[in-house]
N, C-alpha and C positions, 0 to 999 in steps of 0.2 A: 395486601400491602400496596399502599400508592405510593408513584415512581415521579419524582417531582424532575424527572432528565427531558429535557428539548433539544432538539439538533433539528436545525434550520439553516439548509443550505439557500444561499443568498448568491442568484447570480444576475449578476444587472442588464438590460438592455442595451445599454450604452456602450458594454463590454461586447467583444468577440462569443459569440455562442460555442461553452464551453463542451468539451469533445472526450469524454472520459475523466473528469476532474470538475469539482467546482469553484469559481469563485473564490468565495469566502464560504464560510459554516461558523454557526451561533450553536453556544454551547451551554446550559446547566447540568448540573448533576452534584452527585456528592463524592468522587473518585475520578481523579484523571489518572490513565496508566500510558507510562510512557514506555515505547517498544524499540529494544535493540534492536538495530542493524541484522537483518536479517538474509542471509545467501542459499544459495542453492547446498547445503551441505545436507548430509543426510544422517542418522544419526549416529554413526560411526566417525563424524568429522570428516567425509571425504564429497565431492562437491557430487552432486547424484545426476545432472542432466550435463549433455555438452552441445546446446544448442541456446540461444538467446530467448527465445520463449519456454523452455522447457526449464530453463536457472529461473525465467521468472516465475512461474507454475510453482516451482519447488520454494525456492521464496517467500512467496506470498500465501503459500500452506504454512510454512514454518511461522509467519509473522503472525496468522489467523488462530496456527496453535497457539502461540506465547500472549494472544492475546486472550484466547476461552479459558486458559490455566487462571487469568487473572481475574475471569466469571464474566470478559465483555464479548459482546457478536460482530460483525463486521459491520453490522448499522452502527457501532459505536462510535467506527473510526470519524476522528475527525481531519486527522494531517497525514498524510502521506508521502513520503518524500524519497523518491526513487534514484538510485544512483549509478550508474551505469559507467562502462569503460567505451564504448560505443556507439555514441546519440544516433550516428546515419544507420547505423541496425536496429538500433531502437523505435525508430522514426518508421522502415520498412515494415518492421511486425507489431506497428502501432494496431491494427484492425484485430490480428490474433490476441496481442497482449490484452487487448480491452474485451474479447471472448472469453478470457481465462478469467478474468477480473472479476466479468459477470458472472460465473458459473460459481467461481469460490467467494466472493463475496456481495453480489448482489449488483444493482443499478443503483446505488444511495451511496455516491460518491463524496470521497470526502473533499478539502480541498489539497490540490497536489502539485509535487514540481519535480521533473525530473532534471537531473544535475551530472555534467560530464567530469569521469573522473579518469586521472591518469590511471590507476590502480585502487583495488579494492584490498581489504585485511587478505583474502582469503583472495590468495592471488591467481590461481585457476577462476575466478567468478568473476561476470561479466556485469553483473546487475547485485543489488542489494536496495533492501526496503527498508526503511525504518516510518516509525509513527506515532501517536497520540489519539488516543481515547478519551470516552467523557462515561462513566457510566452512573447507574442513577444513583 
């Protein structure tokens, strides 16, 4: 079976050299899957890490699971939008966060923004993911 999916991260010269996130990202395929809001919970509903890297670790497994359930890999991602209660700790464990990134989902960055919030659903959680897939 041929896979008629492209994902073409676009990141300009002109722009800042992007540092864990790209740009923009071009998309075909025949399935976009859009992914809830995703926290450090664990599967009993209770938050599983209490450290800022460690919510996001738990996080971004839980959003990598909701995304394979849906048959796509973390090459899929195309949007990733992070949402934090904390930017200046998010900013400190930006080098760890981007090691964990890499190990659970690769160097094929989608494009990304992280976003300060006063409070998250899940009110013990300092970070939450959400995103969009392209799959073929």
């Amino acid at each position: 079976m041929t896979t008629d999916r492209t994902v073409h991260r676009v990141n300009p010269a002109e722009l800042s050299p992007p540092r864990g996130f790209s740009h923009a990202v071009t998309a075909t395929g025949s399935r976009l899957v859009f992914l809830a809001g995703q926290t450090a919970l664990d599967g009993e509903g209770r938050i599983a890490a209490h450290t800022l890297p460690g919510q996001f670790e738990t996080a971004l497994s839980n959003l990598l699971v909701a995304l394979a359930a849906a048959g796509g890999t973390p090459a899929d991602l195309t949007r990733v939008t992070v949402y934090t209660t904390d930017v200046p700790a998010y900013r400190r464990h930006a080098p760890e966060l981007g090691r964990i990134w890499r190990e659970l989902a690769g160097r094929d960055y989608p494009a990304m923004a992280v976003i300060g919030a006063v409070s998250l659903w899940d009110e013990a959680a300092w970070v939450e993911l959400d995103g969009i897939a392209v799959l073929p």
